[in-house]
C-alpha positions in Angstrom: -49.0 16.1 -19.9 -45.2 16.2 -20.8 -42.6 15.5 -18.9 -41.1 18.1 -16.2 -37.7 18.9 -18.9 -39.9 20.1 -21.7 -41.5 22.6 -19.4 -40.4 25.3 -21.7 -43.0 24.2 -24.1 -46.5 25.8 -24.0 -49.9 24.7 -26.2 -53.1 23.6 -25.9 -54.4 20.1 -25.9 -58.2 19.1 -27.7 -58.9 15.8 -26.6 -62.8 14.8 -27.1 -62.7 11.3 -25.0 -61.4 12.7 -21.5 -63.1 12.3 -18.7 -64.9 15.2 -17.1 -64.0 14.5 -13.7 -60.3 13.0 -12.4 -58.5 13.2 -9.1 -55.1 13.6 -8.9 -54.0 10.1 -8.7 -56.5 8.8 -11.5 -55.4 12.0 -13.7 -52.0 10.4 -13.4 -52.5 6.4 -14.5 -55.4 7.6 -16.9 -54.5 5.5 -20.2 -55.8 8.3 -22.7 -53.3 11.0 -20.9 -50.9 8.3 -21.1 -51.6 8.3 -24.9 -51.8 11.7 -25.4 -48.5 12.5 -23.4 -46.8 10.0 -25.9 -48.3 11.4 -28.7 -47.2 15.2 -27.4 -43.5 14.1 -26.6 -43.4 12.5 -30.4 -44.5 15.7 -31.7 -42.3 17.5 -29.8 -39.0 16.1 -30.8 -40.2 15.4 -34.7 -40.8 19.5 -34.2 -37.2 20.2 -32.5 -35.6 17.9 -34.9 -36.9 19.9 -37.9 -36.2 23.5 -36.6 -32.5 21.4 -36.0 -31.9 22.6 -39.8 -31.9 26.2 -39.3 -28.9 26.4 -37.8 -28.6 30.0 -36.8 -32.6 29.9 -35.2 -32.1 26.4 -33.9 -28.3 27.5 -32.1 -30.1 30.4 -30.2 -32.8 28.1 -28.7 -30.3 25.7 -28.0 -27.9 27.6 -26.1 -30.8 28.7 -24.3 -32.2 25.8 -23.3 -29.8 22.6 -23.8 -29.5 22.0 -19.9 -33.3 20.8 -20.1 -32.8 18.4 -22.8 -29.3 17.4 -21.5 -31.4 16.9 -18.5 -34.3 15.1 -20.5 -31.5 12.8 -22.0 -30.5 11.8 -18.5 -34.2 11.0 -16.9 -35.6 9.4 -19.9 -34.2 6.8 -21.3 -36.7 5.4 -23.7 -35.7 8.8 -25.5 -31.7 9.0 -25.2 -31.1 8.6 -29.1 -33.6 11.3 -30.1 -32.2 13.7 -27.3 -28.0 12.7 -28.7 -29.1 14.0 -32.3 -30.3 17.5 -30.5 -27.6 18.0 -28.9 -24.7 20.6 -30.4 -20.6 21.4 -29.6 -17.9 23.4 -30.4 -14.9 21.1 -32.4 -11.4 21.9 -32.8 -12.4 21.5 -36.5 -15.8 24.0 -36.3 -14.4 27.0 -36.4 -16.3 28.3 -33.7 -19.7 27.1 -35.0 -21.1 24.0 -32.8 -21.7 20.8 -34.9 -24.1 18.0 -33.7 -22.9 14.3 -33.0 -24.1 13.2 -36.4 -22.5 15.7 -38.2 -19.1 14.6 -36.3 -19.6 11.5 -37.8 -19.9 12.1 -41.2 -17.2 14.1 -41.5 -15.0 11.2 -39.5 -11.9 9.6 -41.3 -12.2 6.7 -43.0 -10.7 4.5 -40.4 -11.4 6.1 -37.7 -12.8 4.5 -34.5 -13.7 6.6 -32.2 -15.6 9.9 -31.3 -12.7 12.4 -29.4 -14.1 14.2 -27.1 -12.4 16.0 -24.0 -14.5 18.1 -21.3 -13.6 21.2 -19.9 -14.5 24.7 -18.7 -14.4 26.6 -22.2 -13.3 25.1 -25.5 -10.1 28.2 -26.2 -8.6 26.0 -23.3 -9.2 23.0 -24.4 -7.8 23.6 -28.0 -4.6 24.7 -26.5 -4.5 21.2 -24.3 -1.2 18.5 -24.5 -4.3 16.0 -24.6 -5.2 16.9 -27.9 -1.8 17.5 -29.7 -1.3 14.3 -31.4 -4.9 14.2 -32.3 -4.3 17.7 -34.1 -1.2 16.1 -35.3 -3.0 13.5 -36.4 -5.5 16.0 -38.0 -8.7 14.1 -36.0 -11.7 15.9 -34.6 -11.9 16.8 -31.4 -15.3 17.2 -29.5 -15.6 20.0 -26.8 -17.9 19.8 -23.7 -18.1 22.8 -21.8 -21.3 22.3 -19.8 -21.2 21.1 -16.3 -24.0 18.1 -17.0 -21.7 16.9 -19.9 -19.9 15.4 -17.4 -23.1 13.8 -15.9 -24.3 13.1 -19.3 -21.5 11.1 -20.6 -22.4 8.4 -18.0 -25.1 7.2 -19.9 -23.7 8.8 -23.8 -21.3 5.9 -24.3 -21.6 5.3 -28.2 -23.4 6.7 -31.1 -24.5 5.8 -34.6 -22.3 2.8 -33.7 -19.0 4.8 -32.7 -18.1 4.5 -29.4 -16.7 7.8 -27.8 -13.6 8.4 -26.4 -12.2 10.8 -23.7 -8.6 12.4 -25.0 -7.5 12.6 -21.6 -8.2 8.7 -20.3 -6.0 6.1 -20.3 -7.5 4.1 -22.6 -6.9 6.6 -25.4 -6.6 4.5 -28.8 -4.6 6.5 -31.6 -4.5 5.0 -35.6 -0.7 4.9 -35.5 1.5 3.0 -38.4 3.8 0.3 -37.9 6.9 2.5 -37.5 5.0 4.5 -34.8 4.6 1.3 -32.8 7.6 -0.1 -33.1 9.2 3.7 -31.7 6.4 3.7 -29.2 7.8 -0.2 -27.9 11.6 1.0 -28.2 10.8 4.7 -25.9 8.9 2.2 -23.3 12.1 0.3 -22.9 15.0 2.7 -22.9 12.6 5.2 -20.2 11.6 2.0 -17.9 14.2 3.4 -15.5 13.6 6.8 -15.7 9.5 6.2 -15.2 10.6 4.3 -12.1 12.7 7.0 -10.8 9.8 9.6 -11.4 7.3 7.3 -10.0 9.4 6.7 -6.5 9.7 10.4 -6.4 5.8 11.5 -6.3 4.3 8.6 -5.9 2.0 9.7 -3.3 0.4 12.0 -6.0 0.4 9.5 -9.1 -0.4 6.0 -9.6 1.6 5.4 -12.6 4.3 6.6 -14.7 4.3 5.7 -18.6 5.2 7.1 -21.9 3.2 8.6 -23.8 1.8 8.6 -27.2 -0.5 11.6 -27.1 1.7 14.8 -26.7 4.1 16.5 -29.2 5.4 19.3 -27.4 4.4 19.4 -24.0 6.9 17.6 -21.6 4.1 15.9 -19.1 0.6 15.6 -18.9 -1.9 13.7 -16.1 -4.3 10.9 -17.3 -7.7 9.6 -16.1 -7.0 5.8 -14.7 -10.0 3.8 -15.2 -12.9 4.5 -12.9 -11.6 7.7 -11.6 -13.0 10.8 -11.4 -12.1 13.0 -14.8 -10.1 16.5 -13.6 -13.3 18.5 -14.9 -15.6 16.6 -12.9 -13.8 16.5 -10.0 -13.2 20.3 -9.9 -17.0 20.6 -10.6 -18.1 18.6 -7.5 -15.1 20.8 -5.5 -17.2 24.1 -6.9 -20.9 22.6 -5.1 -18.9 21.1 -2.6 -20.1 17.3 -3.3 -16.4 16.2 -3.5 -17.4 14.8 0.4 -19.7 13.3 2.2 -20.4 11.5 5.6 -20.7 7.4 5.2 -23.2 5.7 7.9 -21.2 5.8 10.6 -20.7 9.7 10.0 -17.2 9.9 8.7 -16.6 12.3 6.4 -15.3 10.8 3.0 -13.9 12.3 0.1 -13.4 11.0 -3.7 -9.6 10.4 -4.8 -8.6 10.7 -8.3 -6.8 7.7 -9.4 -4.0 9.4 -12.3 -1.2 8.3 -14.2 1.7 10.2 -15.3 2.9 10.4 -18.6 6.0 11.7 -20.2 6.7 12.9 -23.1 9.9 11.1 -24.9 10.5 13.1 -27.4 10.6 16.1 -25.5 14.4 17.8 -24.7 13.6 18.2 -20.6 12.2 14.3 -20.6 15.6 13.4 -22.4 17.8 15.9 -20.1 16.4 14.3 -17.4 17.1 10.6 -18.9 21.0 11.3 -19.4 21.2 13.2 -15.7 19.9 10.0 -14.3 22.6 8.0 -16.7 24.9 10.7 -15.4 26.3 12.0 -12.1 23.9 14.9 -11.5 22.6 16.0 -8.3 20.0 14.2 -7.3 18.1 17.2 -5.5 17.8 19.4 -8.1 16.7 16.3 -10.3 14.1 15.2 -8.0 12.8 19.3 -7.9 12.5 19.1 -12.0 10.7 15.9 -11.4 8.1 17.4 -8.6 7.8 20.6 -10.9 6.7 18.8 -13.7 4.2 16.4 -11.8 2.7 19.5 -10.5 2.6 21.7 -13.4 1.0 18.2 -15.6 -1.8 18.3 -12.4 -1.9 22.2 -12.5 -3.1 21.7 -16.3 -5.6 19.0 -15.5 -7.3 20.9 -12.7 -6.3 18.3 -10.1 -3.4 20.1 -7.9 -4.7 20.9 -4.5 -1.8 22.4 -2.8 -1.1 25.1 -4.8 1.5 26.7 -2.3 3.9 24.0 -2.5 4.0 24.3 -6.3 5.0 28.0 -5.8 7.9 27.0 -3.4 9.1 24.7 -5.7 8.8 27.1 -8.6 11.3 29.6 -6.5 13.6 26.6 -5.5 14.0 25.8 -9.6 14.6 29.4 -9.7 16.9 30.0 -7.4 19.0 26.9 -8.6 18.9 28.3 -11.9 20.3 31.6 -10.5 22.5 30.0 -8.8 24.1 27.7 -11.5 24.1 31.2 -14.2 26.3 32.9 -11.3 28.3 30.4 -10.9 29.0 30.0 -14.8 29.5 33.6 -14.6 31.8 33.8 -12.4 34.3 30.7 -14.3 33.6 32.5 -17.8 33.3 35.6 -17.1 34.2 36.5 -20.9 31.1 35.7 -22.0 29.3 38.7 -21.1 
């Protein structure tokens, strides 16, 4: 009588017109079950969406049980906007208390767009994230989804109450910035076109894109969705159950590759050392190690680096040629110990 994700709920049914006898099939396309059913699946969510309001009651139960609605909200979509209002996360505003979409929205600035949101294993993580600097900057809400289906469920959770949301970590990312923002955003585009080219020939094979940023305030790098692509979370989720391949009809195995983009932070003193080495007469070596250190560091962050042994040897080469530069300082000036 309801469907297979409200399984966790138990009661009896008095119905006086039901027929005493039903097979299987007839059970199933009987119009008075298909009645009741409706009726039983109203009741339940006017039910859930009451006990909502006590939040300490309603939290337990729904910490215990949100992968059946999160799973309800993906099979039925005749009941998507009743399942979004049940549904509850952490914020880098909540204080460790979970809010619900609504309340997110009532407490949104008044010309704010968007609903942040950015996915991840555990919110602590996420708080701590170059994606959502400028939003804290900025002092905007950010939404965190730590469940494994969030991922699944954003497929279908495009918009609510009219607000469409918004990963932190795409490409697309739109920021309320003021004119003078936009006019320094245009100016660090132009004088770092050469550098973003220089970066880009250098790990090209791991990024798609180099660009400036506008998201981070202290962090020098970060990776970005491109549209389409697999988000970092997901993609080390299908890694975890192995679903990141498959065999296509002709059996050859396949596997999913992240699209990313690269961007770079221009107010940040390595992204500017690096700009006036490559105006400069630096070695172009140790420039292009600085350059494959941060790329792999920025994917590190975003749970998308896959050969983690190469990042280590390039971790020892920067060290080594950090060594080796102190020593040699030290051996010129040796006063200044």
């Amino acid at each position: 009588l309801i469907p297979h994700y409200l399984n966790f709920i138990n009661g009896i049914v008095n119905a006086d017109n039901l027929p005493m006898i039903l097979s299987r099939v007839l059970f199933q396309s009987n119009t008075i079950l298909k009645a009741i059913r409706e009726i039983i699946v109203k009741s339940i969510f006017e039910m859930l969406e009451e006990f909502s309001k006590d939040y300490e009651g309603y939290i337990h139960f729904y910490l215990y049980f949100k992968e059946k609605l999160k799973t309800g909200f993906i099979n039925d979509s005749c009941n998507r906007w009743k399942f979004s209002k049940l549904f509850r996360y952490h914020t880098s505003k909540s204080d460790g208390t979970m809010i619900s979409l609504s309340d997110y929205v009532y407490r949104m600035k008044e010309q704010q767009q968007y609903i942040y949101y950015m996915t991840g294993h555990n919110w602590s993580d996420m708080e701590n994230s170059a994606y959502v600097e400028m939003l804290m900057k900025k002092d905007l809400e950010v939404i965190y989804m730590t469940d494994e289906i969030d991922e699944w469920c954003l497929e279908h959770l495009q918009d609510f109450d009219g607000k469409t949301l918004m990963a932190v970590n795409s490409v697309d990312l739109v920021l309320p910035q003021d004119d003078d923002e936009v006019q320094t955003f245009k100016q660090n585009e132009t004088s770092l076109k050469n550098l973003c080219s220089f970066i880009k020939d250098i790990v090209e094979e791991k990024v798609e894109e180099v660009v400036v940023s506008k998201r981070m305030v202290t962090r020098a790098a970060c990776i970005v969705t491109a549209r389409g692509a697999l988000s970092g979370n997901k993609k080390r989720i299908m890694n975890l159950k192995s679903l990141s391949e498959w065999h296509n009809s002709d059996g050859i195995r396949q596997t999913y590759t992240n699209k990313v983009i690269l961007e770079i932070n221009p107010s940040e003193s390595f992204i500017r050392k690096l700009q006036d080495q490559l105006n400069g007469d630096s070695c172009e070596l140790l420039m292009k190690v600085d350059v494959q250190t941060m790329c792999d560091s920025a994917m590190f962050d975003a749970g998308l680096l896959s050969d983690v042994h190469l990042f280590s040897e390039l971790l020892l080469k920067k060290m080594y040629a950090v060594v080796s530069n102190f020593n040699k300082e030290m051996n010129t000036k040796p006063d200044t110990l």
